[in-house]
C-alpha positions as CSV (number, residue, x, y, z in Angstrom):
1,X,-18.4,-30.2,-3.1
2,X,-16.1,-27.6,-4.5
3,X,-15.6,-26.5,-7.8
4,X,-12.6,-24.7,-8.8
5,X,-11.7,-22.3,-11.2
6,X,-7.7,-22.2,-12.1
7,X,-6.1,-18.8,-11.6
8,X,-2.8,-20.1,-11.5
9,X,-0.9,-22.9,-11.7
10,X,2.9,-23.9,-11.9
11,X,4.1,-26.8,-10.7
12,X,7.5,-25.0,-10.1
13,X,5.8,-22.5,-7.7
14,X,2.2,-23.4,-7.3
15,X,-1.2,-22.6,-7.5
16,X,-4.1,-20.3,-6.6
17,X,-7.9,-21.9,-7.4
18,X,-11.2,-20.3,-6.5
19,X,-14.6,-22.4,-5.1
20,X,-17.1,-21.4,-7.6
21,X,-19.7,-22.4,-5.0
22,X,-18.0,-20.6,-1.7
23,X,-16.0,-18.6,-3.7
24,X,-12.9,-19.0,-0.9
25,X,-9.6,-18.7,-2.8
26,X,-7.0,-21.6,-2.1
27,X,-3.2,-21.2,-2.2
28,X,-0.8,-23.8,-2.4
29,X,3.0,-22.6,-2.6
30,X,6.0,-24.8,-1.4
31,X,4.8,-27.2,1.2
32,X,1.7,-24.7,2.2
33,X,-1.5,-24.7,1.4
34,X,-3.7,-21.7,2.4
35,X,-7.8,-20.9,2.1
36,X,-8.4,-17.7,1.8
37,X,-11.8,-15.4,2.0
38,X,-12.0,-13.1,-0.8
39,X,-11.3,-10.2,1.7
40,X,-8.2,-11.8,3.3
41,X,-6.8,-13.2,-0.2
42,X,-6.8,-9.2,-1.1
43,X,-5.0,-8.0,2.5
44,X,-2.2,-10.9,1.8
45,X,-2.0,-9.7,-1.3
46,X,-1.6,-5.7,-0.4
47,X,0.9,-7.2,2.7
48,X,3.0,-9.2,0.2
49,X,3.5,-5.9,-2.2
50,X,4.7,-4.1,1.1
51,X,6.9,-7.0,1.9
52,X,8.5,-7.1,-1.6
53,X,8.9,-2.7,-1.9
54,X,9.9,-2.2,2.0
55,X,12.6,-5.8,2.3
56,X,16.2,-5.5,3.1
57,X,18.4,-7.3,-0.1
58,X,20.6,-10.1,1.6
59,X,23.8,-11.0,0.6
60,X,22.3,-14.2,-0.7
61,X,19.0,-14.5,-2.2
62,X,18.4,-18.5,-1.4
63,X,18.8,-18.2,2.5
64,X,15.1,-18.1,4.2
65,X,15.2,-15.0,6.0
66,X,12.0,-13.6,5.6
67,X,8.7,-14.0,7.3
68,X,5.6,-13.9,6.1
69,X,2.1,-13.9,8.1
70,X,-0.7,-15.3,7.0
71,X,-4.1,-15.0,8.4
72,X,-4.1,-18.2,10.1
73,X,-3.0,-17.7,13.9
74,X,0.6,-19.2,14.3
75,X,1.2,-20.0,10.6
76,X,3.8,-18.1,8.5
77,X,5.7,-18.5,5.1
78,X,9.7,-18.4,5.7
79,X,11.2,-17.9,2.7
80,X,14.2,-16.5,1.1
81,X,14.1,-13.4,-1.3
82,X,13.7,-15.3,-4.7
83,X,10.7,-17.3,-2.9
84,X,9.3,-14.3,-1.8
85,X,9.5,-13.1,-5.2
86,X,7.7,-15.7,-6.8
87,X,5.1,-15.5,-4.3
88,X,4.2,-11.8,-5.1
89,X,4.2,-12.8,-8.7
90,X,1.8,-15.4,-8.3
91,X,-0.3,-13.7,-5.9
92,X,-0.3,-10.9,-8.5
93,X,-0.8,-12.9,-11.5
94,X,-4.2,-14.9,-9.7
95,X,-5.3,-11.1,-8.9
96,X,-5.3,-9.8,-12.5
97,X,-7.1,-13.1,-14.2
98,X,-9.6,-12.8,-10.8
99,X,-10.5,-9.1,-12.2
100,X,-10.0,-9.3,-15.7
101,X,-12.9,-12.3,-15.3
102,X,-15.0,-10.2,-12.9
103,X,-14.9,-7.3,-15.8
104,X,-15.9,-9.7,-18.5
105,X,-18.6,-10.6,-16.4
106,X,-20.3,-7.3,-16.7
107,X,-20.1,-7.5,-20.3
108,X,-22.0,-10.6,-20.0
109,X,-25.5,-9.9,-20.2
């Protein structure tokens, strides 16, 4: 059975929880939820910077526009600009708590 640490949680935008036992990273945003390996949880996250420096600004920032693969065969985010940039942020925030508490492991003798 799973235990999971919190590295995010909103219930506006969602959450990102790791197995302490498996240690696969789950992702819940909108109406999606996502398990990641650590490896994969890292390429989303490089692929979802990308998205967010290299997208097109639309006219209107609510219309779901934007594609987003995930690395599950056939499943995709579609989301609009302002979803896409909560989506980054999260992703991002989960990251930084993920190392900061890998660093203070070390420490931890």
């Amino acid at each position: 059975m799973c235990n999971y640490q919190t590295w995010f949680h909103d219930d506006t935008v969602g959450y990102v929880v790791e197995c302490n036992q498996c240690n696969k990273i789950q992702t819940g945003f909108g109406n999606l939820m996502i398990t990641f390996t650590t490896e994969d949880f890292e390429n989303f996250r490089n692929y979802l910077l990308t998205a967010v420096e290299h997208r097109q600004p639309s006219a209107d920032r609510k219309i779901k526009s934007i594609v987003i693969r995930t690395p599950s065969e056939g499943i995709s985010f579609l989301l609009s600009e302002d979803e896409l940039a909560g989506l980054q942020q999260m992703i991002e925030y989960a990251d930084t708590e993920m190392k900061a508490a890998g660093l203070l492991k070390l420490f931890n003798v």
